[in-house]
C-alpha positions, 0 to 999 in steps of 0.5 A: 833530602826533601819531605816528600810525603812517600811511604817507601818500604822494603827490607834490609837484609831479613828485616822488614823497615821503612825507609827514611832517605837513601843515598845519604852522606855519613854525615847525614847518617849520623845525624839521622840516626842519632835522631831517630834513636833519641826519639825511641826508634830501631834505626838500621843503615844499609851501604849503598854500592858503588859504582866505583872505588873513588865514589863516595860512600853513601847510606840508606837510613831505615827504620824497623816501625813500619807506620813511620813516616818522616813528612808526618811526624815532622809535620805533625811535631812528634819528634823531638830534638836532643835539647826538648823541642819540636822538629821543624822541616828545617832542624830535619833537613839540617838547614838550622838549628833552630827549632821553633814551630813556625815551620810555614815561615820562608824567612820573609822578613815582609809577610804579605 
C-alpha cells in the first residue's frame, strides 16, 4: 500500500487505533507488525471478511498511538529497520532492502 498521508482511525474491537493499511496479505502482516513492534508500538491486527471461502485472507494492521501516521514518520525518518537505520518509503513499501535516506532518488542513473 502507498504512503498517502491519511490519518485514517476507528477501533478494533473496544480499543481505539490508527489505522496502518488494511487489506493486506499475511505477508505484508507480518512484516508491518514485526516493524511497528521493533520501533516500540502496540501493534493490533483485525481479519478482514471474506466474501467467499476461496478468497484470500487479507488483514487490517493497526496501532493503538493515535497521533501515528505511517507518511510522517517515514518521511520524517523516525522509524527504524531491525539492523539500526532509517526507514525509507522503499524499505516500508517492501521494494528493497536498502535503506539509505536518499528517498527522492526514482533510480535514475542520469539526474537531470
Amino acid at each position: 500500500m502507498a504512503l498517502t498521508g491519511k490519518h485514517t482511525f476507528g477501533s478494533i474491537d473496544d480499543t481505539r487505533v490508527t489505522f496502518v493499511e488494511k487489506g493486506v496479505s499475511a505477508e505484508r502482516k507480518t512484516f508491518l507488525k514485526k516493524l511497528l513492534e521493533h520501533n516500540g508500538f502496540e501493534v493490533l491486527i483485525q481479519e478482514d471478511k471474506r466474501k467467499t471461502e476461496e478468497d484470500p485472507q487479507r488483514y487490517t494492521v493497526a496501532v493503538t498511538d493515535m497521533v501515528f501516521n505511517p507518511t510522517i514518520w517515514v518521511f520524517q525518518r523516525k522509524l527504524e529497520t531491525f539492523d539500526g537505520q532509517k526507514v525509507t518509503r522503499g524499505y516500508w513499501e517492501q521494494e528493497t532492502e536498502d535503506a539509505k535516506p536518499q528517498y527522492w532518488n526514482n533510480g535514475s542513473s542520469n539526474p537531470k
